[in-house]
MMTF fields as JSON, N, C-alpha, C and O atoms, coordinates in Angstrom:
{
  "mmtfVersion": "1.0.0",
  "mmtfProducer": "UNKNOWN",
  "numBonds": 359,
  "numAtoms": 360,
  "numGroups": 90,
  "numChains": 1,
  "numModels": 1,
  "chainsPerModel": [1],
  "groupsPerChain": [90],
  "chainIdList": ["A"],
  "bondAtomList": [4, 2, 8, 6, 12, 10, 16, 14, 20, 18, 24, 22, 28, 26, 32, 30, 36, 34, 40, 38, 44, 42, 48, 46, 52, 50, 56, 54, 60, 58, 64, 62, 68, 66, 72, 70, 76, 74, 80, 78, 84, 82, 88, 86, 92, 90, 96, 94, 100, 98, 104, 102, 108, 106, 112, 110, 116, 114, 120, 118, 124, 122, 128, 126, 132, 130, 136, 134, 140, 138, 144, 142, 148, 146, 152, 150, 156, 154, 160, 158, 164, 162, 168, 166, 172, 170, 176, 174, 180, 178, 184, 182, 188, 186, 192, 190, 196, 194, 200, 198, 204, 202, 208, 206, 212, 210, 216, 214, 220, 218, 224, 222, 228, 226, 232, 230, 236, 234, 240, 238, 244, 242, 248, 246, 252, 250, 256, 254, 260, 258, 264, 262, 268, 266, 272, 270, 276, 274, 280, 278, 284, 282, 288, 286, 292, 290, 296, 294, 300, 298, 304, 302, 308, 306, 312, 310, 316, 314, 320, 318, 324, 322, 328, 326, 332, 330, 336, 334, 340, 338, 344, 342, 348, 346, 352, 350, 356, 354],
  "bondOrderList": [1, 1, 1, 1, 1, 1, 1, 1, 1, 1, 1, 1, 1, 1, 1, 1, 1, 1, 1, 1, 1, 1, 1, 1, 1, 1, 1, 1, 1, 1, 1, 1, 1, 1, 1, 1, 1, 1, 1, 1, 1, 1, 1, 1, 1, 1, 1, 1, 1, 1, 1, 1, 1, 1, 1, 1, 1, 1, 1, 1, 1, 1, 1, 1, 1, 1, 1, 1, 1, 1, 1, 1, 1, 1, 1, 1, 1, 1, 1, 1, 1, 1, 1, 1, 1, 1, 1, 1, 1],
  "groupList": [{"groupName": "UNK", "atomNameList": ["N", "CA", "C", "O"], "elementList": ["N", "C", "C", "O"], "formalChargeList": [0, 0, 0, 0], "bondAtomList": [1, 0, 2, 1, 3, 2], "bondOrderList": [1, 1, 2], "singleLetterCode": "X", "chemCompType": "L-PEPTIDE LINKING"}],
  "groupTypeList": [0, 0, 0, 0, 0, 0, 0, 0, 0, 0, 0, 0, 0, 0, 0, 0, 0, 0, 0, 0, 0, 0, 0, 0, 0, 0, 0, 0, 0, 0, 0, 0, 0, 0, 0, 0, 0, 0, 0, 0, 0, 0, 0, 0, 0, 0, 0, 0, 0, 0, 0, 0, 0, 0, 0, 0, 0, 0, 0, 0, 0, 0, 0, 0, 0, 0, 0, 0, 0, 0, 0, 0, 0, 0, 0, 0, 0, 0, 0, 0, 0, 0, 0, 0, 0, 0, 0, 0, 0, 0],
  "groupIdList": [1, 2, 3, 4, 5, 6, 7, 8, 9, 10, 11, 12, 13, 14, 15, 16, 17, 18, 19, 20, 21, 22, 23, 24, 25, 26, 27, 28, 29, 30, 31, 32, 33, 34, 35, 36, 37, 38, 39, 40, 41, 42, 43, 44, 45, 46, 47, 48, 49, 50, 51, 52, 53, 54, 55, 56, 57, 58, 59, 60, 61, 62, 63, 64, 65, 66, 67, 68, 69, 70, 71, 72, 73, 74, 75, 76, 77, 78, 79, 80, 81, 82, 83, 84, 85, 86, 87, 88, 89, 90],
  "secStructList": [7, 7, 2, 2, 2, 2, 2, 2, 2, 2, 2, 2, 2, 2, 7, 7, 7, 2, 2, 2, 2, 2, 2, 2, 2, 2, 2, 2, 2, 2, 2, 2, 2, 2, 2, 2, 2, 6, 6, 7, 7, 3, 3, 3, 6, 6, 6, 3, 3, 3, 3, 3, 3, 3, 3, 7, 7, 3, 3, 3, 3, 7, 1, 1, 1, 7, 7, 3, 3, 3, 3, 7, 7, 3, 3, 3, 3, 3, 3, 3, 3, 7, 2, 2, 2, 2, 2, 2, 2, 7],
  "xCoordList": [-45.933, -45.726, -44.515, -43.414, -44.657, -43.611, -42.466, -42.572, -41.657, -41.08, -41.789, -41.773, -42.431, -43.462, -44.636, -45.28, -44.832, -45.529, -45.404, -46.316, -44.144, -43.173, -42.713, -42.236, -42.794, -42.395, -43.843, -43.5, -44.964, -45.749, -46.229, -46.538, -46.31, -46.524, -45.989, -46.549, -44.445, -43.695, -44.329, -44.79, -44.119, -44.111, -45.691, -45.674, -46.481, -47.936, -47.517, -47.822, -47.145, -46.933, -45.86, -45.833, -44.923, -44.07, -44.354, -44.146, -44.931, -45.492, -44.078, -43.904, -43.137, -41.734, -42.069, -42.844, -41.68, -41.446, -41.43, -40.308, -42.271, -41.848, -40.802, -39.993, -40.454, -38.915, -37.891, -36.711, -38.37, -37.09, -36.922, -35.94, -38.119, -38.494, -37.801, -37.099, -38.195, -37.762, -36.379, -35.783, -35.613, -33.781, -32.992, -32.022, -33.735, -33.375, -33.684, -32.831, -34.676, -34.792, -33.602, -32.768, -33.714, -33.35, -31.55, -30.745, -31.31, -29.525, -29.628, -29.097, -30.164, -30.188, -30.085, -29.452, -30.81, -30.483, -29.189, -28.513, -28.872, -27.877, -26.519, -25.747, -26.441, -25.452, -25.571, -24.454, -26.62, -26.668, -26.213, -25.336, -26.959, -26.047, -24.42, -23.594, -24.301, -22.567, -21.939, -20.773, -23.003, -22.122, -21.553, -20.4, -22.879, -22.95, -21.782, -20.903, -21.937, -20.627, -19.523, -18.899, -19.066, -17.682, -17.273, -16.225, -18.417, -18.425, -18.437, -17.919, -18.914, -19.396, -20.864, -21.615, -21.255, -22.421, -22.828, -22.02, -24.236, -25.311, -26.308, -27.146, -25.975, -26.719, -27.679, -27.166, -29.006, -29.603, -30.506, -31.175, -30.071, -30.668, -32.131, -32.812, -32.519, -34.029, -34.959, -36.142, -33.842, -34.366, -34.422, -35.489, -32.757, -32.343, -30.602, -30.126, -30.061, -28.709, -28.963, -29.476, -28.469, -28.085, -26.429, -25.793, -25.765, -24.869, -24.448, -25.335, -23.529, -23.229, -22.474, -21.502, -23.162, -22.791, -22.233, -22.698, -21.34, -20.638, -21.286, -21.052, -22.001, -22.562, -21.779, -21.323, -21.218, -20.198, -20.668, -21.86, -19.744, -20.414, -21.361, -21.198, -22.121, -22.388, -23.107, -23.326, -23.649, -24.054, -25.457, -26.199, -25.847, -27.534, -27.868, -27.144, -29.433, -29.73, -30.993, -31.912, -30.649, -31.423, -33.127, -33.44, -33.666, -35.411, -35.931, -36.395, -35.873, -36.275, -35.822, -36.399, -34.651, -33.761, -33.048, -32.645, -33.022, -32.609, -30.664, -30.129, -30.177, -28.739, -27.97, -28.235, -26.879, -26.344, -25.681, -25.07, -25.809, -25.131, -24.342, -25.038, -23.046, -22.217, -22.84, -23.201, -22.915, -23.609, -22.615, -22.4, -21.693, -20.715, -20.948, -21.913, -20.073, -20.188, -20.294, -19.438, -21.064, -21.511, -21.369, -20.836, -21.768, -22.309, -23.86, -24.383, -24.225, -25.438, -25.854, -25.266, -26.576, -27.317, -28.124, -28.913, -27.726, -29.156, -29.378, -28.565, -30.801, -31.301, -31.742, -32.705, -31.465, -31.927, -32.507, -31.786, -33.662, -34.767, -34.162, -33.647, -34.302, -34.247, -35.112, -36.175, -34.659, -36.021, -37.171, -38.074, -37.288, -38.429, -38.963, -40.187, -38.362, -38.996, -39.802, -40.776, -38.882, -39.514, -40.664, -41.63, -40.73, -41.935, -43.227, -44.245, -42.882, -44.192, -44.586, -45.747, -43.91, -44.835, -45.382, -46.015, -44.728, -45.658, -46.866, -47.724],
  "yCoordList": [18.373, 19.804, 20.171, 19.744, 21.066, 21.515, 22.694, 22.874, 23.172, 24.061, 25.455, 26.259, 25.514, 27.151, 27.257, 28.285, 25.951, 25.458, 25.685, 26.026, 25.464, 26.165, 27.51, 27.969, 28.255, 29.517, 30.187, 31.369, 30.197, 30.648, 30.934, 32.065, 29.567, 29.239, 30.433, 31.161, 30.094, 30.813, 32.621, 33.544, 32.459, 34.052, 34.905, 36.112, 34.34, 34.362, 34.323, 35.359, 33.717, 33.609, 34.465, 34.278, 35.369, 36.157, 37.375, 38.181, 37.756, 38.622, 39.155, 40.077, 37.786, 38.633, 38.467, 37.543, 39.102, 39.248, 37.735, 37.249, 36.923, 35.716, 35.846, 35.0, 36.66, 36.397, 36.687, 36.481, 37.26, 37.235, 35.996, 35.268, 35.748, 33.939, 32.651, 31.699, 32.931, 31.877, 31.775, 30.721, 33.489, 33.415, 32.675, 31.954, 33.055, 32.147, 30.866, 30.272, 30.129, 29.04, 28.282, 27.47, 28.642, 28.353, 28.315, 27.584, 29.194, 29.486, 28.121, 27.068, 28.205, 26.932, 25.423, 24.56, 25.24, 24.234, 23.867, 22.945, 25.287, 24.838, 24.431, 23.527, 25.427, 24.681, 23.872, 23.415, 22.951, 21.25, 20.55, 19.688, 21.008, 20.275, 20.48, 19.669, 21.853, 22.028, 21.221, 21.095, 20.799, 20.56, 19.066, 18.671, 18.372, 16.917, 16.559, 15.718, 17.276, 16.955, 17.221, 16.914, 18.145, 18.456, 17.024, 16.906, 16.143, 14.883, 15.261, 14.55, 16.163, 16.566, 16.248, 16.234, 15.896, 15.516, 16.8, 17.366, 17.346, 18.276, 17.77, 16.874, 18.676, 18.098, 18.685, 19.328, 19.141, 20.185, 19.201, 18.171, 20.127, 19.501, 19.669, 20.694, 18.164, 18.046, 17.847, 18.024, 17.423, 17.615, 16.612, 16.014, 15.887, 15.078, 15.11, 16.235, 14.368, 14.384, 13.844, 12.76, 14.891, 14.321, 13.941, 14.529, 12.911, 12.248, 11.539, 10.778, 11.598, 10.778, 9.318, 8.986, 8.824, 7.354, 6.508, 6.786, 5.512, 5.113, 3.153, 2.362, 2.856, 1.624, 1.182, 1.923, 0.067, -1.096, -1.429, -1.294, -1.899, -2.306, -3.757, -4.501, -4.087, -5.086, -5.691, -4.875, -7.35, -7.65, -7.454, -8.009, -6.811, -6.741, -7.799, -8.602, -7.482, -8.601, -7.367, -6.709, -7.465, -6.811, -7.139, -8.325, -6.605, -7.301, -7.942, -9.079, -6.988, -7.979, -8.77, -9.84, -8.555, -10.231, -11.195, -12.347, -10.375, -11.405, -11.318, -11.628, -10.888, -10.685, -9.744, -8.564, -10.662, -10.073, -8.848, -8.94, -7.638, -6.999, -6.055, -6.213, -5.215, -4.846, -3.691, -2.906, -3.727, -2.349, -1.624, -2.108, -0.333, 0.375, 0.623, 0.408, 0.951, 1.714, 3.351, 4.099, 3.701, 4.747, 5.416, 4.805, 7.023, 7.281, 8.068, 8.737, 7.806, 8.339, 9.219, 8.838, 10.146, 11.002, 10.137, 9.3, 10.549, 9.495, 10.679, 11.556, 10.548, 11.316, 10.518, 9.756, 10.58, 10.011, 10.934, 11.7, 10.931, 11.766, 11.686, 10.662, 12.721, 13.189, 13.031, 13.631, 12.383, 12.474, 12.767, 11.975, 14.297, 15.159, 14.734, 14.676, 14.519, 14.31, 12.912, 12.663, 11.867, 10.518, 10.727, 9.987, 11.303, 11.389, 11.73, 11.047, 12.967, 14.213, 12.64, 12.411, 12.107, 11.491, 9.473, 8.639, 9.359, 8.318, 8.623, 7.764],
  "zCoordList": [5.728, 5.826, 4.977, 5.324, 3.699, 3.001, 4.172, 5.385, 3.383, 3.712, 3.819, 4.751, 2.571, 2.405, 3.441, 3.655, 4.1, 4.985, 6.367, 7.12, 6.684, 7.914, 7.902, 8.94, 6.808, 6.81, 6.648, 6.625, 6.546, 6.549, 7.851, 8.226, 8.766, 9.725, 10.988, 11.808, 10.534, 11.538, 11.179, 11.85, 10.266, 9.573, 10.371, 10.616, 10.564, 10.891, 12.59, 13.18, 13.064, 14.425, 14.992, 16.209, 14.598, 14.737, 14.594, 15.501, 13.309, 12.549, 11.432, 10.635, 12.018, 10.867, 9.354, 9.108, 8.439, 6.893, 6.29, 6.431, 5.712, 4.839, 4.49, 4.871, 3.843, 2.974, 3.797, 3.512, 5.034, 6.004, 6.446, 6.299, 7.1, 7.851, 6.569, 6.909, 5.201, 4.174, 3.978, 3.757, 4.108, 4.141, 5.009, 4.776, 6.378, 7.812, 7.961, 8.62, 7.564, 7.148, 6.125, 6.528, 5.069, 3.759, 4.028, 3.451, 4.927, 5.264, 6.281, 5.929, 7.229, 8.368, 7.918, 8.526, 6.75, 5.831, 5.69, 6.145, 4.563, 4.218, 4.856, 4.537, 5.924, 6.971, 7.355, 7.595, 7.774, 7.723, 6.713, 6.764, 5.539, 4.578, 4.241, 3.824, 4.58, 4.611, 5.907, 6.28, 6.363, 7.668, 7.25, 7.077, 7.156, 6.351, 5.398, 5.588, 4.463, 3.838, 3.53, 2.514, 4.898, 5.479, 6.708, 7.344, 6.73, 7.777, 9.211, 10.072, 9.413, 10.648, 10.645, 9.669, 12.393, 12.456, 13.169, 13.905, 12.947, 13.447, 14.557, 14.448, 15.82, 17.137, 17.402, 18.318, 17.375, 17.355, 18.962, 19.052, 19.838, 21.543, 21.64, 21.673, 21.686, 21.959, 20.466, 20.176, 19.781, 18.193, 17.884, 17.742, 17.592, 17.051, 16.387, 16.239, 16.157, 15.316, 14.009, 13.729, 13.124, 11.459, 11.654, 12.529, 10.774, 10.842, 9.404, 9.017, 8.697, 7.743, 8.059, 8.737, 7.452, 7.416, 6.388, 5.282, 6.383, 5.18, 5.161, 6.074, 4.014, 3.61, 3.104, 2.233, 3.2, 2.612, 1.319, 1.039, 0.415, -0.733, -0.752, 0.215, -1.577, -1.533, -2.754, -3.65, -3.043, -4.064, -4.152, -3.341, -4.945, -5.016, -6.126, -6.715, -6.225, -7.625, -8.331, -7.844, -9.131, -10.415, -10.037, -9.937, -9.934, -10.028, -11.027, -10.945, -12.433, -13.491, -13.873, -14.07, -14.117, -14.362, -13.444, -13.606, -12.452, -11.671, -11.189, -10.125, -12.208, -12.436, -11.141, -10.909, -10.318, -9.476, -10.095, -11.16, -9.39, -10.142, -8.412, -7.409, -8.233, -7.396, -7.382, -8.259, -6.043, -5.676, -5.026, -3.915, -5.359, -4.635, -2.586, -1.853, -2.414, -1.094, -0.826, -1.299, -0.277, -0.016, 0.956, 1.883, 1.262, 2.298, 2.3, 1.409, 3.287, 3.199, 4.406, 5.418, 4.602, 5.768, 6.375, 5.935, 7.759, 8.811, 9.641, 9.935, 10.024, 11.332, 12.905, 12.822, 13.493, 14.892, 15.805, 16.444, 15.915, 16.462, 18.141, 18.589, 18.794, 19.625, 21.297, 21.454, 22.167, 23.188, 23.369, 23.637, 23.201, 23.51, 21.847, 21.727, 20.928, 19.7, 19.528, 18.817, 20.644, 20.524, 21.6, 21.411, 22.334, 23.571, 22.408, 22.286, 21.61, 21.101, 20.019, 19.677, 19.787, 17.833, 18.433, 17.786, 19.976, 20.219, 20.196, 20.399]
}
């Protein structure tokens, strides 16, 4: 399911304006992602938590050749699904 997918959806079931439904969407995002990388984690109850996480560096190996090569440390976004979210997708 895209995004235009969820706003259609909603938009049809409300009867509100797409482009109202796509602004409110589209803003909700982005405060997750502002939230993310201000290093705050996002709790949304019964959903799930987004959270940034920091990966240690480490040695990888190249595929085609084979050649160890240093892979930096990072951080990355994780999601951890939510109760009512782990009940609905067993």
């Amino acid at each position: 399911m895209t995004k235009k997918e969820i706003v259609l959806q909603i938009a049809n079931e409300t009867g509100l304006k797409q482009v109202d439904v796509k602004l409110v969407t589209q803003r909700v995002l982005d405060m997750i992602i502002e939230a993310l990388a201000g290093g705050e984690t996002v709790e949304l109850r019964n959903f799930g938590i987004f959270k940034v996480k920091s990966r240690r560096g480490r040695m990888g190996r190249n595929p085609r050749t084979g050649v160890t090569v240093p892979v930096p440390p990072k951080k990355v976004a994780v999601f951890k699904p939510g109760l009512i979210m782990k009940q609905k997708v067993k």
